[in-house]
C-alpha positions in Angstrom: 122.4 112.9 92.0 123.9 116.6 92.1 124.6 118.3 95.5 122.3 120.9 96.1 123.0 123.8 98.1 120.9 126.5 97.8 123.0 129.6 97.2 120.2 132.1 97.3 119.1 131.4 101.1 122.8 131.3 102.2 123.6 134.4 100.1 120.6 135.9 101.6 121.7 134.8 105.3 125.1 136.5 105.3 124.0 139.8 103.5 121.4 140.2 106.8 124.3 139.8 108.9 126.2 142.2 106.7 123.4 144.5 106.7 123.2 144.0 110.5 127.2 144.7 110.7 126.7 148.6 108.8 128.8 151.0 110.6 131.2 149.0 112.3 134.7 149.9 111.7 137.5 147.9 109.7 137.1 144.4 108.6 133.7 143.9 111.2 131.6 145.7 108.2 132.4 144.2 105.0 134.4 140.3 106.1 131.8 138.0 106.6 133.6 135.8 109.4 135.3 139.0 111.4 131.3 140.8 110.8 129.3 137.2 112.1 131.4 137.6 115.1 130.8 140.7 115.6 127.4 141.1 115.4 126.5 137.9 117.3 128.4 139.5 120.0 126.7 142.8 119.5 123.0 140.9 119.8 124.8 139.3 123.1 125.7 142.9 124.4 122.3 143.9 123.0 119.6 141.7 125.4 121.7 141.9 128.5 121.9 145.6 128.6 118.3 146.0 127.8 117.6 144.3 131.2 121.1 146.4 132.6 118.8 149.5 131.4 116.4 148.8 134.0 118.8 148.5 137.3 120.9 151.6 136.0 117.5 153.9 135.7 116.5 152.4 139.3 119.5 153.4 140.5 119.5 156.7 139.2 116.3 157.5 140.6 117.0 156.1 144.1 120.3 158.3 144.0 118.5 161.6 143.1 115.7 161.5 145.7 118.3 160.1 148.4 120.0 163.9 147.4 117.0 165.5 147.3 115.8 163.9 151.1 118.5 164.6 152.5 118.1 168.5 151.3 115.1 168.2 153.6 117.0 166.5 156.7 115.6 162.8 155.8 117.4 160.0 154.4 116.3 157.6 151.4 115.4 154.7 153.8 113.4 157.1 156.0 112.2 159.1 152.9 111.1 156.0 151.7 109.4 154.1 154.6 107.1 157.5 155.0 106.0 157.3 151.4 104.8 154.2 151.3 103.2 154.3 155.4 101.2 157.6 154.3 99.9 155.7 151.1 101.7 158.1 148.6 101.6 155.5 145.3 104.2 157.1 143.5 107.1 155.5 142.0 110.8 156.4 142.3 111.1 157.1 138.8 108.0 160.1 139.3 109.7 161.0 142.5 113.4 161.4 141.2 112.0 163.7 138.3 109.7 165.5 140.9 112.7 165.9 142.7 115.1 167.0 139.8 112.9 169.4 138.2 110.0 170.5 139.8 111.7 170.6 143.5 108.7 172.8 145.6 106.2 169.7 144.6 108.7 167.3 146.3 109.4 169.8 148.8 105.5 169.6 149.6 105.5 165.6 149.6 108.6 166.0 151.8 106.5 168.7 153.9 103.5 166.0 154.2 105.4 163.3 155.9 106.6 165.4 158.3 
């Protein structure tokens, strides 16, 4: 009995992973061994940055109202600790744009925990 191998599903394999592999420089575009490395590592890089997304954004935030408390004479801890004992429910990713761009309404958050 012949060997089969089924050409079209490998063919169609490797041209995703060469589709996947578009605009990558040199040899990691167009060989199919250099490119399958490549992109597997890319997908690697991929799903553990998404979650790396999350703590850089936090830490952002926390950074820009820590800046914009201390403008007022507090720091982030006690900036912080007030928020949540006066029942203010907002989030430090609302608060660190309050602060950055609308700075009299954080001003008169800043103003209420006082």
């Amino acid at each position: 009995m012949p060997r089969s191998v089924n050409s079209v599903a490998s063919k169609a394999r490797r041209k995703k992973t060469l589709k996947l592999a578009k605009g990558y420089f040199g040899r990691r575009k167009n060989v199919w061994t250099v490119a399958k490395n490549a992109v597997e590592k890319g997908l690697v890089y991929a799903y553990r940055d998404r979650k790396q997304k999350k703590r850089d954004f936090r830490s952002l935030w926390i950074q820009r109202i820590n800046a914009a408390a201390r403008e007022h004479g507090m720091s982030y801890s006690q900036f912080m600790d007030k928020i949540h004992k006066s029942g203010i429910e907002l989030n430090r990713k609302v608060l660190a744009d309050l602060a950055m761009n609308n700075p009299d309404a954080f001003k008169a958050i800043v103003g209420s925990l006082k």
